[in-house]
TORMI-245082 format. One record per residue (C-alpha): residue number from 1; residue in one letter; chain; x, y, z. Coordinates in steps of 0.02 Angstrom, whole numbers, plus 32768, in hexadecimal, padded with zeros to 4 digits. Layout:
<nodes>
<node num="NUM" residuo="a" cadena="A" X="X" Y="Y" Z="Z"/>
...
</nodes>
This chain:
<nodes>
<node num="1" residuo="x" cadena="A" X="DFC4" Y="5A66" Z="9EAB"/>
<node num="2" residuo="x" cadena="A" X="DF12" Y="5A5C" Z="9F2A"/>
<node num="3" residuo="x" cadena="A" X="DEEC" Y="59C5" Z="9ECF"/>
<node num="4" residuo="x" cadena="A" X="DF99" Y="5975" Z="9EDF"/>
<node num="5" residuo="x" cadena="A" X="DFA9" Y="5990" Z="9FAA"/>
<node num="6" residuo="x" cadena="A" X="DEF1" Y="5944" Z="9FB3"/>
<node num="7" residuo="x" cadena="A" X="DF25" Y="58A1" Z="9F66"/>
<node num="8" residuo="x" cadena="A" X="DFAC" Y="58A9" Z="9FDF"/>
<node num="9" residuo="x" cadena="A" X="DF5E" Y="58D5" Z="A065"/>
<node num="10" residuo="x" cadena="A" X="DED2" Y="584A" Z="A029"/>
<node num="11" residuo="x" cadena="A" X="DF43" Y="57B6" Z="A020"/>
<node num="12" residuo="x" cadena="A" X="DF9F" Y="57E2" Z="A0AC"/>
<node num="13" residuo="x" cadena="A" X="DEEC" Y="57CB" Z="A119"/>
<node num="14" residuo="x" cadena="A" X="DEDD" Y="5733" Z="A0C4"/>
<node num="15" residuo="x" cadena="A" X="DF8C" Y="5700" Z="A0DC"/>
<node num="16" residuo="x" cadena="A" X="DF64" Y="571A" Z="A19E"/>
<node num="17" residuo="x" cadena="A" X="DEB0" Y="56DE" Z="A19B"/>
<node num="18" residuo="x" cadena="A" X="DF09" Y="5638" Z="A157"/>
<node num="19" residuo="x" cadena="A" X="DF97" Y="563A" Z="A1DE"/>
<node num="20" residuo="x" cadena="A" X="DF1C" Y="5646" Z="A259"/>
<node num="21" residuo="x" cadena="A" X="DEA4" Y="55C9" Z="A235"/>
<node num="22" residuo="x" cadena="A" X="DF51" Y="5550" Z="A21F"/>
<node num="23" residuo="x" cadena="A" X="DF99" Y="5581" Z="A2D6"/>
<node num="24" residuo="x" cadena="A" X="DEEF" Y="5550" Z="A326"/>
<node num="25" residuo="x" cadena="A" X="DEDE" Y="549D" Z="A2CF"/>
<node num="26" residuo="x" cadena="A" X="DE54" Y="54C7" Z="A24A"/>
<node num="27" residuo="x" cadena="A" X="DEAC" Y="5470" Z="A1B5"/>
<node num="28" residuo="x" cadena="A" X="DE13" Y="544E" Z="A149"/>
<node num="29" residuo="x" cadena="A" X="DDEA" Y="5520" Z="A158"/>
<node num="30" residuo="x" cadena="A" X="DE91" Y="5540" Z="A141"/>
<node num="31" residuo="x" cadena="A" X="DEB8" Y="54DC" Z="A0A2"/>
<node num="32" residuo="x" cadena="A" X="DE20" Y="5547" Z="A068"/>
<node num="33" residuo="x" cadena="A" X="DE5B" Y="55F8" Z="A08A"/>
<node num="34" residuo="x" cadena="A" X="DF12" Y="55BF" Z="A062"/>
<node num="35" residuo="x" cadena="A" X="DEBB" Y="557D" Z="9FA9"/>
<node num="36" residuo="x" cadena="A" X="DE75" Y="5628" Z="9FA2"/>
<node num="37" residuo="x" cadena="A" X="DEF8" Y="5685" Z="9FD3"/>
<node num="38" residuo="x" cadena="A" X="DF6C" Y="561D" Z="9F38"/>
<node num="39" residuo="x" cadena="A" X="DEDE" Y="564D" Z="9EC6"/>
<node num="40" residuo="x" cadena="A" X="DEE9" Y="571A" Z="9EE9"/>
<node num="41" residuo="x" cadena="A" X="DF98" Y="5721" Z="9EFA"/>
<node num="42" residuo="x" cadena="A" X="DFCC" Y="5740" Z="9E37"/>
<node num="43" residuo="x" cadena="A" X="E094" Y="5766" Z="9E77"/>
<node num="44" residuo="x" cadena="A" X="E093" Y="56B7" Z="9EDB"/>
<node num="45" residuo="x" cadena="A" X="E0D0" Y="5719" Z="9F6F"/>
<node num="46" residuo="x" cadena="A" X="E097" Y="56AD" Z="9FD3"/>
<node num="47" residuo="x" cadena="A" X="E08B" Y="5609" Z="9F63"/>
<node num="48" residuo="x" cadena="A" X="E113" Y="55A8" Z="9FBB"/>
<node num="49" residuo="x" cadena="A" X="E0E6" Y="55D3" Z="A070"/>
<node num="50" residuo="x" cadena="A" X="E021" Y="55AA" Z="A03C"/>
<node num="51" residuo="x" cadena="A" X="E04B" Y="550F" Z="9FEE"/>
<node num="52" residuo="x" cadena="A" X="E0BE" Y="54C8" Z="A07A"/>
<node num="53" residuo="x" cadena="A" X="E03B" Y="54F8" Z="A0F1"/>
<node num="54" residuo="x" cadena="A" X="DFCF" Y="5490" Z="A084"/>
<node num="55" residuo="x" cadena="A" X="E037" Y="5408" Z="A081"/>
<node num="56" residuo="x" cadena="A" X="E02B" Y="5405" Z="A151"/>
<node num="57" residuo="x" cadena="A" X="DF78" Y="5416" Z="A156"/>
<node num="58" residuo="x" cadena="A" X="DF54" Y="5378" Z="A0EC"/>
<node num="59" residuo="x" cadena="A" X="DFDE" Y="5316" Z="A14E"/>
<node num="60" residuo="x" cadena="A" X="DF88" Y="5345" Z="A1E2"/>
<node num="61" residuo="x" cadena="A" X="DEDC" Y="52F8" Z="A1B9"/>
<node num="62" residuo="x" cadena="A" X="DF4B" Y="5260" Z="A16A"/>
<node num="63" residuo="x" cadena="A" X="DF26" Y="5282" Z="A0BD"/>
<node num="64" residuo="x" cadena="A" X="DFCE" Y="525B" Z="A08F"/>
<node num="65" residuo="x" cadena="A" X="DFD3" Y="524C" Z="9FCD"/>
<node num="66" residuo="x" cadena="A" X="DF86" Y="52FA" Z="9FC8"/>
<node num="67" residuo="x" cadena="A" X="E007" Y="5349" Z="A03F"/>
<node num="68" residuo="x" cadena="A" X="E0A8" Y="52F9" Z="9FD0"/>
<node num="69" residuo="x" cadena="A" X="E053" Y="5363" Z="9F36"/>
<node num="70" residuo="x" cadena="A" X="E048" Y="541B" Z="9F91"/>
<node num="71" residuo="x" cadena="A" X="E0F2" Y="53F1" Z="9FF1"/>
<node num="72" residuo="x" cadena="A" X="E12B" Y="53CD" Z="9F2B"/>
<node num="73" residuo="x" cadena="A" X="E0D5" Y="5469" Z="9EF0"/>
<node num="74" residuo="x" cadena="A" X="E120" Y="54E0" Z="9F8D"/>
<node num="75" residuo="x" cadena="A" X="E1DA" Y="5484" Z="9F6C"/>
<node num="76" residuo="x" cadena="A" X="E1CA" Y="54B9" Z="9E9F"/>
<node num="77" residuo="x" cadena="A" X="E1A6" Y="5581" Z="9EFD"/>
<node num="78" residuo="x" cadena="A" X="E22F" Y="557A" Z="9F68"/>
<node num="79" residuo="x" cadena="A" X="E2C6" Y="55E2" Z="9F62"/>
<node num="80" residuo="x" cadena="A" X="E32F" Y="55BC" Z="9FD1"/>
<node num="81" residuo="x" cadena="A" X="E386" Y="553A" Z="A002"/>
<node num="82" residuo="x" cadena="A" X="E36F" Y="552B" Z="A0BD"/>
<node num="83" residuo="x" cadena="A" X="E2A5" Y="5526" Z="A074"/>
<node num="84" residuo="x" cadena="A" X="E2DC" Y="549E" Z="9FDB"/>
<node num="85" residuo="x" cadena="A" X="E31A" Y="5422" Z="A07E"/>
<node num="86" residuo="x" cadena="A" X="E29A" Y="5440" Z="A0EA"/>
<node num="87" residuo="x" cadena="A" X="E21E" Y="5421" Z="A074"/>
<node num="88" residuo="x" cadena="A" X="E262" Y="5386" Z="A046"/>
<node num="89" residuo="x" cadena="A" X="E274" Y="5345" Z="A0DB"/>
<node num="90" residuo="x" cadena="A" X="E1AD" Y="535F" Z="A0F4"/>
<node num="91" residuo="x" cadena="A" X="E19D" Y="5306" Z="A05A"/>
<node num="92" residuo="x" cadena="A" X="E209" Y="5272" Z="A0AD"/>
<node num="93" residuo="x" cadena="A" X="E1AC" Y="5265" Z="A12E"/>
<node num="94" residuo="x" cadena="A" X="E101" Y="5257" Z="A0DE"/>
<node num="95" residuo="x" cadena="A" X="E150" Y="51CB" Z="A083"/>
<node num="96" residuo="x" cadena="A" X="E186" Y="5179" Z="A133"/>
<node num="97" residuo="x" cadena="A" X="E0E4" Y="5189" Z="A175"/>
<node num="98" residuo="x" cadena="A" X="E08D" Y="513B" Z="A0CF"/>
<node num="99" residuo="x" cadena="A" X="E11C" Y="50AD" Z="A0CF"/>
<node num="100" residuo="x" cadena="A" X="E163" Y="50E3" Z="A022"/>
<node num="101" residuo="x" cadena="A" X="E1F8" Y="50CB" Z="A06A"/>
<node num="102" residuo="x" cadena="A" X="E251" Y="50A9" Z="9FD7"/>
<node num="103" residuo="x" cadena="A" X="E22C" Y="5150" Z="9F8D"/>
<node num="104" residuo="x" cadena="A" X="E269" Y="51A2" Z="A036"/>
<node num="105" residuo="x" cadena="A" X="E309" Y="5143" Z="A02E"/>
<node num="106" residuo="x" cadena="A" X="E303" Y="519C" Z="9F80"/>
<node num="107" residuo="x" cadena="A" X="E2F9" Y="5253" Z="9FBB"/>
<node num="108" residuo="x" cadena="A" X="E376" Y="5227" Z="A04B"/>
<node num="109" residuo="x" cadena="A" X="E3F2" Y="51FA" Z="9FD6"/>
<node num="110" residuo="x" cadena="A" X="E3E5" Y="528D" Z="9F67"/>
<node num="111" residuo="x" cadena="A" X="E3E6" Y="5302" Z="9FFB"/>
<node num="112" residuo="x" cadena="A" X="E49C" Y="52B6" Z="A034"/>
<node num="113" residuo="x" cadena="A" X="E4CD" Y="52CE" Z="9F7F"/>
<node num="114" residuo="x" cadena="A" X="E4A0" Y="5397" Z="9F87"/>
<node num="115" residuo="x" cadena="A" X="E4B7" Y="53CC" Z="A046"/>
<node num="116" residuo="x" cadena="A" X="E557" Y="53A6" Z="A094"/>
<node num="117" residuo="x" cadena="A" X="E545" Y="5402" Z="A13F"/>
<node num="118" residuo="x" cadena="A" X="E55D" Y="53A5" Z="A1E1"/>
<node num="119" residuo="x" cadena="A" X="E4AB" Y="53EF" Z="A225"/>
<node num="120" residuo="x" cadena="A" X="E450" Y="539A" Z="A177"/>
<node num="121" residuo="x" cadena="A" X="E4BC" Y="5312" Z="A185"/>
<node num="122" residuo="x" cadena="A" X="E489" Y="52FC" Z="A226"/>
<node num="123" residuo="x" cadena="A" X="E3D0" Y="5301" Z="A1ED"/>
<node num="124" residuo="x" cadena="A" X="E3CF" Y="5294" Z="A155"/>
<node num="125" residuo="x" cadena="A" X="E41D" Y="5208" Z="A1CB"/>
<node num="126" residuo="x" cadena="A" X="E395" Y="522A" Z="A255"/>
<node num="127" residuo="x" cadena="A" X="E2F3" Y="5221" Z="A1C8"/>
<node num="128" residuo="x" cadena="A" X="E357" Y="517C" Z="A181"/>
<node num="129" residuo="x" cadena="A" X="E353" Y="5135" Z="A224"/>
<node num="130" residuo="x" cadena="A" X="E286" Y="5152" Z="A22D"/>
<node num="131" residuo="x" cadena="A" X="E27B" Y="5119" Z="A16E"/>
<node num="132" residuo="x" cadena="A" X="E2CB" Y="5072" Z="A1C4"/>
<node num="133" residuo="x" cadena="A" X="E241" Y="5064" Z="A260"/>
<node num="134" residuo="x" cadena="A" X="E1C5" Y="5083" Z="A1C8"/>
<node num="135" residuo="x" cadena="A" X="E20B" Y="4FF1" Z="A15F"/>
<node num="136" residuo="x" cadena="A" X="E21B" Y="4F8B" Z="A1EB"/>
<node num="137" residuo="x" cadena="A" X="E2CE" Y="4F71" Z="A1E5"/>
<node num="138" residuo="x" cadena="A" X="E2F2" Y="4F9D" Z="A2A5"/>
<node num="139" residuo="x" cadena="A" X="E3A1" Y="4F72" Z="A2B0"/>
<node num="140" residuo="x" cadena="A" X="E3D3" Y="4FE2" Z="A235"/>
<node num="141" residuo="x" cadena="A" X="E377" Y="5074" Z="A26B"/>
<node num="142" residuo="x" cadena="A" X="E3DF" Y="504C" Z="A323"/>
<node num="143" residuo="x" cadena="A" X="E481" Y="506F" Z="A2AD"/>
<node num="144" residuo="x" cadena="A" X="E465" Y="50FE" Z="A255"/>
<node num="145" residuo="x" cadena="A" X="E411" Y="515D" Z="A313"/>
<node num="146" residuo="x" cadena="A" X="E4B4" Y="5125" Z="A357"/>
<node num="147" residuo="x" cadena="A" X="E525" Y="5190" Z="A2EE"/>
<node num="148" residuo="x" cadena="A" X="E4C1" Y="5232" Z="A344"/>
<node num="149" residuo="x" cadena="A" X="E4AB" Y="526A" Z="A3E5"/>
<node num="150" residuo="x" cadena="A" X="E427" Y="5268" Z="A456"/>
<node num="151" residuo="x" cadena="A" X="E3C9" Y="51F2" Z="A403"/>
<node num="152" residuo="x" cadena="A" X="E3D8" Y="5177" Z="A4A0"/>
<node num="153" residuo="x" cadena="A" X="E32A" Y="5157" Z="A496"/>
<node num="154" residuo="x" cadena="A" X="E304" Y="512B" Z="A3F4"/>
<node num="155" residuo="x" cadena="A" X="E397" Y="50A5" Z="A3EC"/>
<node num="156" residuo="x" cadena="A" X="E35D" Y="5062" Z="A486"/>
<node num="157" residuo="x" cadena="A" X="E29E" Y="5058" Z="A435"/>
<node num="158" residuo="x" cadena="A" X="E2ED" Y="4FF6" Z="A393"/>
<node num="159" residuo="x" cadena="A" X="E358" Y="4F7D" Z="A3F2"/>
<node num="160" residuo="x" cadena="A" X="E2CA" Y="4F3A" Z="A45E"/>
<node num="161" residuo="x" cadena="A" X="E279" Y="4F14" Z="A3D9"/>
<node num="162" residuo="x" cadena="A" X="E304" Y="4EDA" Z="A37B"/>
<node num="163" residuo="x" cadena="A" X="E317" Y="4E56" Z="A414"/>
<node num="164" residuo="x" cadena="A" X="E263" Y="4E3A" Z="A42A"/>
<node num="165" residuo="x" cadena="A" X="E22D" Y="4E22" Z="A383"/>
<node num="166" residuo="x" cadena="A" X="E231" Y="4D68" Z="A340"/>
<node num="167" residuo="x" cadena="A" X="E28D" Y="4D0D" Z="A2B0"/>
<node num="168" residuo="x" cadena="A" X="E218" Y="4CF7" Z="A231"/>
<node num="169" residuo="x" cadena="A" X="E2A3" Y="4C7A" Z="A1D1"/>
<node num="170" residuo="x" cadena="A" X="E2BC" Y="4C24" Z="A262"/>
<node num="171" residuo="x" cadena="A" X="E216" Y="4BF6" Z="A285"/>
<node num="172" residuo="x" cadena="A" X="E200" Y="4BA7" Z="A1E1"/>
<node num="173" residuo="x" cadena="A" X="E29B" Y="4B4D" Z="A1E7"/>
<node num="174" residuo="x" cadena="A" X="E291" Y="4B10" Z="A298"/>
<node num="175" residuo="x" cadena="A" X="E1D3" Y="4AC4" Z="A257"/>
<node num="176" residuo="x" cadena="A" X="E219" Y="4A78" Z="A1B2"/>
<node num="177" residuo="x" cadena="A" X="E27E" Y="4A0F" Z="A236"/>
<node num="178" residuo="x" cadena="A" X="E1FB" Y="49F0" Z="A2BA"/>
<node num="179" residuo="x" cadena="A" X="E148" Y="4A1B" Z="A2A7"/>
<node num="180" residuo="x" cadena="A" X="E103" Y="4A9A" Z="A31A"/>
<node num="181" residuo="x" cadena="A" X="E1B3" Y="4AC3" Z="A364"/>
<node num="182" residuo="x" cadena="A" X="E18C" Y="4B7B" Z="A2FA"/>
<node num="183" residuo="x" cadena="A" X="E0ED" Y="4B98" Z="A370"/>
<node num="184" residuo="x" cadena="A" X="E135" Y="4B4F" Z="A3FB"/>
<node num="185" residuo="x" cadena="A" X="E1D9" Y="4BE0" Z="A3D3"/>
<node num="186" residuo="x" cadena="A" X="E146" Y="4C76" Z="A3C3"/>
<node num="187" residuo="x" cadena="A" X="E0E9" Y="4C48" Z="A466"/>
<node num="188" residuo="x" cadena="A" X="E047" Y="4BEE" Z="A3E9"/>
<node num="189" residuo="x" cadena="A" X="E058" Y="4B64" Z="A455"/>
<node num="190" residuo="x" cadena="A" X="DFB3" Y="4B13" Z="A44F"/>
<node num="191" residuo="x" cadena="A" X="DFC2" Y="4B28" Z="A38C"/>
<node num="192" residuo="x" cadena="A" X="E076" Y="4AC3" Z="A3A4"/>
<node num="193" residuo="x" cadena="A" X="E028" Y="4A43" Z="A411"/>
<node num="194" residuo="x" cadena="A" X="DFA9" Y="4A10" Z="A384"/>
<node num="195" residuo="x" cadena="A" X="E015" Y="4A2D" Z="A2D9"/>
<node num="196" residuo="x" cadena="A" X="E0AB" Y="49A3" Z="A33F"/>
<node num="197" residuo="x" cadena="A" X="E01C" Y="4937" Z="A357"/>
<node num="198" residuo="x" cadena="A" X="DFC1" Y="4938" Z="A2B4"/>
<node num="199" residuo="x" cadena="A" X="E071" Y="4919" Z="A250"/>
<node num="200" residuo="x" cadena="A" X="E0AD" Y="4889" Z="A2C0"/>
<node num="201" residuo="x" cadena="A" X="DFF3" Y="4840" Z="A2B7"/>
<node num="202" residuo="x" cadena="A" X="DFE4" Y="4847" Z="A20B"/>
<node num="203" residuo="x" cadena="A" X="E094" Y="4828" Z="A1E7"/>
<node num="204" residuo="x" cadena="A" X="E092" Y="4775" Z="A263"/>
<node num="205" residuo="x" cadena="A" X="E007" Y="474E" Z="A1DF"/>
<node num="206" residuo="x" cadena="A" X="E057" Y="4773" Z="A153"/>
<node num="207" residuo="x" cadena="A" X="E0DF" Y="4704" Z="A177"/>
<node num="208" residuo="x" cadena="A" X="E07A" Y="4697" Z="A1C1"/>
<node num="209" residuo="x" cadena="A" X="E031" Y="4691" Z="A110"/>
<node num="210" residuo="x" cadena="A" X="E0B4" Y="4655" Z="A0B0"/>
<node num="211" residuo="x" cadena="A" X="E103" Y="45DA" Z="A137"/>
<node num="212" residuo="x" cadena="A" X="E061" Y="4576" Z="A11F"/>
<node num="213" residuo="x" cadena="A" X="E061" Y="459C" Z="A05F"/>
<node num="214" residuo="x" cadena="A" X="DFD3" Y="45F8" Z="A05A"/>
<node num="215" residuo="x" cadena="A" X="E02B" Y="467E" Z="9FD1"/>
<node num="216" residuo="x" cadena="A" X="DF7E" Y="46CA" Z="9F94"/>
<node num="217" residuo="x" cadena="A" X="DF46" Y="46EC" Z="A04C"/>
<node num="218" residuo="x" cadena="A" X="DFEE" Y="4727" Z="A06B"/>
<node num="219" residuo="x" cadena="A" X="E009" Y="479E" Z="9FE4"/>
<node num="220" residuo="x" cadena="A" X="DF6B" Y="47DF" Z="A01C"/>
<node num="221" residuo="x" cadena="A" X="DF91" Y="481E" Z="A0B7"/>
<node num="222" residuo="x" cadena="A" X="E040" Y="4851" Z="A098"/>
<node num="223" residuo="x" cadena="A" X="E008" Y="48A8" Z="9FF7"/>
<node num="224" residuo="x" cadena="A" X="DF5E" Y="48E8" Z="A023"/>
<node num="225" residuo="x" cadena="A" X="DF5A" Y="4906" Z="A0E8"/>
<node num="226" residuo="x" cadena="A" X="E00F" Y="48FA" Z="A137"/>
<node num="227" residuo="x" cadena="A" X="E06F" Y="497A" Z="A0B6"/>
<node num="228" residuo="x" cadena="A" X="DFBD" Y="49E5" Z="A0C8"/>
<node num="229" residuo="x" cadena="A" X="DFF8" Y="49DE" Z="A191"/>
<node num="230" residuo="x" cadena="A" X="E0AF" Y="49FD" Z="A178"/>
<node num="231" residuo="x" cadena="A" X="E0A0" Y="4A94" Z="A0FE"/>
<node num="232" residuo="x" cadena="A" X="E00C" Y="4AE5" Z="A16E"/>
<node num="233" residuo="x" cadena="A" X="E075" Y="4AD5" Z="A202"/>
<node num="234" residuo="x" cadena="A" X="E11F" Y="4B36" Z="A1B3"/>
<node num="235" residuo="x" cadena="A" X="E0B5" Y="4BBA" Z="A15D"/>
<node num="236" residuo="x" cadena="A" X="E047" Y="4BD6" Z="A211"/>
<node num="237" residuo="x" cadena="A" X="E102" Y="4BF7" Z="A261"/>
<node num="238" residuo="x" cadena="A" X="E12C" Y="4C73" Z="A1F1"/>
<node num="239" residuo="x" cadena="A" X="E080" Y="4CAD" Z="A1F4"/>
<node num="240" residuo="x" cadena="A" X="E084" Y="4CC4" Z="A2A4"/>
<node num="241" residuo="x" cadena="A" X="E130" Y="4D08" Z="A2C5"/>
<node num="242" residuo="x" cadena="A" X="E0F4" Y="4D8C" Z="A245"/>
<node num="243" residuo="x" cadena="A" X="E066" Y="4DB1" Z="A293"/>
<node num="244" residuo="x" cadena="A" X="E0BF" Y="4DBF" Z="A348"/>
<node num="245" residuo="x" cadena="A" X="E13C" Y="4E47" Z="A2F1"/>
<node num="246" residuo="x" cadena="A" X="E0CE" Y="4E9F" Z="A2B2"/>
<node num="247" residuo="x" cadena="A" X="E06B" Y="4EAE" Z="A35B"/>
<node num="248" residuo="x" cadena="A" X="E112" Y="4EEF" Z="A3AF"/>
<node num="249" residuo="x" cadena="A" X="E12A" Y="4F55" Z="A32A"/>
<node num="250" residuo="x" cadena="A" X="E094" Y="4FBA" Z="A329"/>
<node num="251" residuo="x" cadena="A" X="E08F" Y="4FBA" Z="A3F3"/>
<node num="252" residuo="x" cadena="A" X="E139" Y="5021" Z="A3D6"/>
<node num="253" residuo="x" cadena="A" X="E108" Y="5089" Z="A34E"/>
<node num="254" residuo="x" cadena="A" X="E070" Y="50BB" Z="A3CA"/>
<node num="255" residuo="x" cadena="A" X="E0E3" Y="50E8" Z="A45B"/>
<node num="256" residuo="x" cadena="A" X="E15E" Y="514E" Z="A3EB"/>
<node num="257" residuo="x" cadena="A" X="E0BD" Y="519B" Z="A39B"/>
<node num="258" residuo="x" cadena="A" X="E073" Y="51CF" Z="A454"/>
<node num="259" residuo="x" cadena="A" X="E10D" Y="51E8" Z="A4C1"/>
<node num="260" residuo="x" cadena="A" X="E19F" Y="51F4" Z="A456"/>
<node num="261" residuo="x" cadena="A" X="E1C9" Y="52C1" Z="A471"/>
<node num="262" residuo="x" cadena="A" X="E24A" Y="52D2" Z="A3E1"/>
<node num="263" residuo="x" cadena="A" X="E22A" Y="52FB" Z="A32E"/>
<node num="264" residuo="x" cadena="A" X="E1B7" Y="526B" Z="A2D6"/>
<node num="265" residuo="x" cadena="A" X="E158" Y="5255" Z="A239"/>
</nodes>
């Protein structure tokens, strides 16, 4: 009976010892005592509580992969299932945050299949909106913020970029027509000036070329130096209008990282 209440009384300390070293930030110490406490506690009192609190500690010094395993372990200890959804969603939003989006779309959808509430409802359809700013797909995320409220902010956030960003397509299309009219669209206008002028040089020679009958000097050019023009000039479009999205997508990400006050990743 002594012994009993002094392995209670022993992994509660370390229960605490645990808690405490979590509330003030010390993950790595805390993973420790947390590891010990798992080890001690034979009952697994405290095995889904230690290894959610795990989970956090990892995510928290971005070791991602790690995290998704003790958020797996803590959601195979859980008994409840307020503590089955939350857990889950942690496990989403690791996923978001490592860009497995598909597998978060995965979770998402098996979370609308078994909670039907309005309030997880509500939640799945604010966590598919982030899996959306993760996957880059900012119009969408617009439409599924819009069917909650108070998410003014975030919509606002994905339709300036959704504005702002360019066309990737269109860039390469608009080249295919006229050469350096896809640098010219994403503001690479130096890059425009010189791909218009190498294609009409080299294509004036071309042609040039064969009016005068010259077919071997012609083919040349036209084989070996203006197609090598014309396809460098579509793929640096694309290339660049990539390149610009991304930029304006990461610039966002960082503001809604450091000012956005709402729940996040």
């Amino acid at each position: 009976m002594i012994s009993s209440i002094s392995a209670q009384y022993n992994l509660e300390y370390q229960y605490n010892l645990a808690e405490r070293l979590f509330t003030a930030g010390d993950y790595y110490d805390a993973i420790t005592e947390y590891k010990r406490l798992i080890f001690f506690d034979s009952e697994k009192k405290y095995s889904y509580e230690a290894n959610f609190k795990i989970g956090q500690s990892y995510k928290a010094g971005a070791k991602l992969d790690e995290s998704i395993k003790y958020f797996s372990i803590a959601l195979q200890n859980s008994n409840e299932r307020e503590l089955e959804f939350n857990t889950k969603i942690e496990i989403i939003k690791v996923n978001i945050l490592r860009r497995t989006t598909l597998r978060a779309f995965e979770l998402l959808k098996d979370l609308e299949s078994s909670f039907r509430t309005t309030e997880k409802r509500n939640k799945i359809t604010y966590w598919k909106g982030w899996t959306y700013i993760f996957q880059n797909e900012w119009a969408l995320a617009s439409i599924e913020f819009q069917k909650l409220d108070n998410c003014k902010e975030l919509i606002n956030i994905c339709e300036f970029v959704e504005g702002e960003k360019y066309s990737v397509l269109f860039a390469k299309l608009i080249s295919y027509i006229l050469p350096g009219s896809g640098q010219f669209y994403t503001g690479e206008y130096l890059s425009g000036t010189m791909s218009l002028a190498w294609n009409f040089l080299l294509g004036y020679y071309s042609i040039n070329a064969f009016v005068e009958e010259r077919v071997f000097d012609g083919i040349v050019i036209s084989n070996l130096l203006w197609f090598r023009f014309y396809r460098g000039n579509y793929q640096n479009a694309e290339k660049f209008a990539k390149n610009k999205n991304n930029k304006l997508y990461n610039k966002q990400l960082e503001y809604l990282q450091k000012n956005f006050i709402g729940d996040k990743p």
